[in-house]
C-alpha positions as CSV (number, residue, x, y, z in Angstrom):
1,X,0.0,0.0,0.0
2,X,1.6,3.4,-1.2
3,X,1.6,6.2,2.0
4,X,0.4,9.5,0.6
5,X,2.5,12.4,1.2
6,X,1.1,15.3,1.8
7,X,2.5,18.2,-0.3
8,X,3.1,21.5,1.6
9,X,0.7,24.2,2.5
10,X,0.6,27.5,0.8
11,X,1.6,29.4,4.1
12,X,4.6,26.6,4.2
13,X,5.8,27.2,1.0
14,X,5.5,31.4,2.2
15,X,7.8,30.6,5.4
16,X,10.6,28.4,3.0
17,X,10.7,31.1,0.4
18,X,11.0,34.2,3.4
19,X,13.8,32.1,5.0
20,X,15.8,31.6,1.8
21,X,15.5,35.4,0.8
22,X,16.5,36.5,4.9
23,X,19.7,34.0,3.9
24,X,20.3,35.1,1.1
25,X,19.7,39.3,2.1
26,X,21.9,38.6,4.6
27,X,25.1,37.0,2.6
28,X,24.4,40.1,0.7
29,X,24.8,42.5,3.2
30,X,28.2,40.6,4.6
31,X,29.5,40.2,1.0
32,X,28.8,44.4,0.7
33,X,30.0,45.6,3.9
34,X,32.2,48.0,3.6
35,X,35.6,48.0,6.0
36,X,37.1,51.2,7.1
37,X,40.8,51.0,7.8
38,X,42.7,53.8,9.5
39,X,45.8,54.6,8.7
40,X,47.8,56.3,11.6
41,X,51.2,57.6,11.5
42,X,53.4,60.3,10.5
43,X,54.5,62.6,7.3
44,X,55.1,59.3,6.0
45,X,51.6,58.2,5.9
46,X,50.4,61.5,5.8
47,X,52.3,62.2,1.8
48,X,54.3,64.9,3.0
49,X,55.5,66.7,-0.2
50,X,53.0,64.6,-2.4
51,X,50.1,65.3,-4.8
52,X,47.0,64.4,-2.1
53,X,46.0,61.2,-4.8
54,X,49.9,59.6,-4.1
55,X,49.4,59.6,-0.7
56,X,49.9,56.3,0.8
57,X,46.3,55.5,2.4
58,X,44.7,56.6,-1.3
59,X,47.0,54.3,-3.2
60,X,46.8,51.8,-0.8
61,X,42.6,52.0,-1.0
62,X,43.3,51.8,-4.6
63,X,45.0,48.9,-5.0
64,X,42.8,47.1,-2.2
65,X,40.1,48.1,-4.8
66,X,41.6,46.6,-7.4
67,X,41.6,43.1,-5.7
68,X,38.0,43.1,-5.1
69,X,38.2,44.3,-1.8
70,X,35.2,46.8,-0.8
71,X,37.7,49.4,1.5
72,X,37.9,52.8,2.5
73,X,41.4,54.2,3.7
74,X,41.4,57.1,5.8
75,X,44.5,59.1,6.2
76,X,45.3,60.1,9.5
77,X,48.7,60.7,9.3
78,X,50.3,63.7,10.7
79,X,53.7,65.1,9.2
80,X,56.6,65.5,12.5
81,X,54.4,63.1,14.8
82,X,56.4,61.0,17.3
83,X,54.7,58.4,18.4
84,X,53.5,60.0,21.8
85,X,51.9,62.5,19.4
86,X,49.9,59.8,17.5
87,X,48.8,58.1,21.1
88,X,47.8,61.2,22.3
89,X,45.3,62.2,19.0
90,X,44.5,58.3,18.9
91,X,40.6,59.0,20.6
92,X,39.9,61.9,18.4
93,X,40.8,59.6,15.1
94,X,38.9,56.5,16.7
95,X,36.0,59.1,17.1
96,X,34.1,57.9,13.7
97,X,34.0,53.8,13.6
98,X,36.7,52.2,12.3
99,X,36.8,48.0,11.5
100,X,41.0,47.8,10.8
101,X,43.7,50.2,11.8
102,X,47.2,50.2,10.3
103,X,49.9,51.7,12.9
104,X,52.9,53.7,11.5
105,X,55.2,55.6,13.9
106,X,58.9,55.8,15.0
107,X,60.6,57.9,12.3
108,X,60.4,61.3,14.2
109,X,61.5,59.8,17.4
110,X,64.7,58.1,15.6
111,X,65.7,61.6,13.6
112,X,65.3,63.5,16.9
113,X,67.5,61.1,19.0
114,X,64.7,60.3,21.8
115,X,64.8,57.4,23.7
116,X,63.2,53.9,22.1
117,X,61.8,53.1,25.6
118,X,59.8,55.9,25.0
119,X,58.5,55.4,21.3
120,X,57.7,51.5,22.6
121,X,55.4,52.7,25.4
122,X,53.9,54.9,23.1
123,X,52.9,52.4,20.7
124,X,52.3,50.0,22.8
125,X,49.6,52.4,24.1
126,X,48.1,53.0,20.4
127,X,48.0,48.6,20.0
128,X,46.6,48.6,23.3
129,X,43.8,50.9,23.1
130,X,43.2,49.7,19.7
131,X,42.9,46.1,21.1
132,X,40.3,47.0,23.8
133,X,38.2,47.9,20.8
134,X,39.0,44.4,19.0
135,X,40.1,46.5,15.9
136,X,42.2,43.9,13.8
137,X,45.7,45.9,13.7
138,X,49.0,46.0,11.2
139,X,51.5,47.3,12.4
140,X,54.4,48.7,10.3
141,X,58.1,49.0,11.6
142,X,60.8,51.6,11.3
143,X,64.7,51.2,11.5
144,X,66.7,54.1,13.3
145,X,69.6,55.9,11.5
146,X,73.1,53.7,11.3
147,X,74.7,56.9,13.2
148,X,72.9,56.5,16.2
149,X,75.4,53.5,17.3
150,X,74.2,50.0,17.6
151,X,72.8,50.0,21.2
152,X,70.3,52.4,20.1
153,X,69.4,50.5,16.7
154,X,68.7,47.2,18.6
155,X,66.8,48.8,21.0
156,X,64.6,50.5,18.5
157,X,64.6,48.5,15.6
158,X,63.4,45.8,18.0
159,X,60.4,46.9,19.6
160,X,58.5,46.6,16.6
161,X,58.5,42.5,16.6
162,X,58.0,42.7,20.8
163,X,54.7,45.0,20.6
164,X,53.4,43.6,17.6
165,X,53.6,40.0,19.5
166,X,52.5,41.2,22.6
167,X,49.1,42.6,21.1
168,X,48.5,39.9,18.4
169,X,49.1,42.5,15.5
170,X,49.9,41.9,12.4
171,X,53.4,42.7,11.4
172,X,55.3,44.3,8.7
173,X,58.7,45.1,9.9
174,X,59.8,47.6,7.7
175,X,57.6,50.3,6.2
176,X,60.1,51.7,4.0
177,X,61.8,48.3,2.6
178,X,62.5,48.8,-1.3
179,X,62.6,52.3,-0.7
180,X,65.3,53.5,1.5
181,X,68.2,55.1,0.0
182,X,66.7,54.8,-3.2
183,X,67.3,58.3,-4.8
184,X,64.9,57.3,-7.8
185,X,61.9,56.5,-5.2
186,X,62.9,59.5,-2.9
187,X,62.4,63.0,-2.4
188,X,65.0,65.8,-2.9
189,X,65.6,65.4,1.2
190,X,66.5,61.5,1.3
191,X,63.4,60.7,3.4
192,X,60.2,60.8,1.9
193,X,59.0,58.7,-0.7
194,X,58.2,60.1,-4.5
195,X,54.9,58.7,-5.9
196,X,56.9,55.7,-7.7
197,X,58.5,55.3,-3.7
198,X,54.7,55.3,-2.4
199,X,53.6,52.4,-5.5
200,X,57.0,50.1,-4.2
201,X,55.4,50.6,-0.5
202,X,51.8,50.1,-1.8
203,X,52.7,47.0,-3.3
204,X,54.8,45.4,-1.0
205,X,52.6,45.9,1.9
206,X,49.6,44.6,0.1
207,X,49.2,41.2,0.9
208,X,49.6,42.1,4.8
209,X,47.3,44.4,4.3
210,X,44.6,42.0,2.7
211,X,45.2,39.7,6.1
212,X,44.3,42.4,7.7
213,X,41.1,42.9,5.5
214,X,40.2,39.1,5.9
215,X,40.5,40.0,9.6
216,X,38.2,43.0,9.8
217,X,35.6,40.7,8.0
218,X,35.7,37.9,10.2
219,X,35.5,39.4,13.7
């Protein structure tokens, strides 16, 4: 004897069809929501001596764009900030919502001699404040001047690697790598990158960056 199977009601059918558009309006929403990744530092960051559209966080929204990734890069960089400067503005830049943060400071305090204990406690404010808020976190190195004798370059250059491990960051350890003492991808003064300088950074930098992305998505 064949069982009859009852076929479903109208108002079934209703709930199955709601329940597959709520999934599927909501994998749209994920797969459209934008991330907002600040980008804190100094002149570097900034594009000191640079056309506002090579400034690192435009290029570096650019080329995040290019990948398929749905970004916004805001530039808060600040040309001659030590890295006590950038703690100390960090509430006022965290003042509109931000899902990913990228961290670049040390520069000012290396050409001005000050102490890398005090650079390290500085950033190691910025990662911690920024980890309260669960903001997903890259953070870029810097390497101190060869004259500044070798006690002072370990101390410095290593603090990066310490602070980014301490707080779970990401890590690049050298913002300017490819760049440096590169008269073709620097300005007339030695330091700041050209527009080509800002591409090598842009592009080395990018697939750190997209972890970082991935990150800001998933949390």
């Amino acid at each position: 004897m064949k069982t009859v199977q009852s076929r479903p009601t109208f108002k079934t059918m209703l709930k199955i069809i709601a329940a597959f558009a709520a999934v599927f309006m909501l994998t749209q929403a994920t797969s459209a929501q934008t991330i907002t990744i600040l980008a804190l530092g100094d002149s570097l960051t900034a594009g000191y001596g640079l056309q506002p559209s090579d400034a690192f966080p435009v290029k570096l929204e650019q080329a995040l764009k290019a990948k398929g990734h749905d970004v916004v890069v805001v530039n808060a960089g600040v040309s001659g900030d030590t890295a006590l400067d950038g703690l100390s503005r960090l509430d006022w830049a965290l003042s509109e919502e931000v899902d990913a943060a990228i961290v670049e400071f040390g520069a000012n305090d290396a050409l001005r001699g000050l102490q890398p204990a005090q650079a390290e406690a500085a950033i190691d404010g910025i990662l911690g404040k920024l980890a309260e808020k669960k903001i997903p976190t890259l953070l870029a190195g810097m390497r101190a001047p060869p004259n500044l004798g070798p006690e002072y370059m370990s101390a410095f250059d290593g603090m990066y690697a310490r602070l980014a491990g301490k707080h779970e960051a990401l890590f690049y350890p050298f913002f300017l790598d490819g760049v440096a003492a590169d008269i073709k991808l620097n300005q007339a003064d030695g330091m700041h990158p050209n527009a080509a300088g800002v591409d090598v950074i842009v592009a080395r930098m990018l697939p750190v960056v997209e972890e970082l992305v991935t990150k800001a998505v998933a949390k």
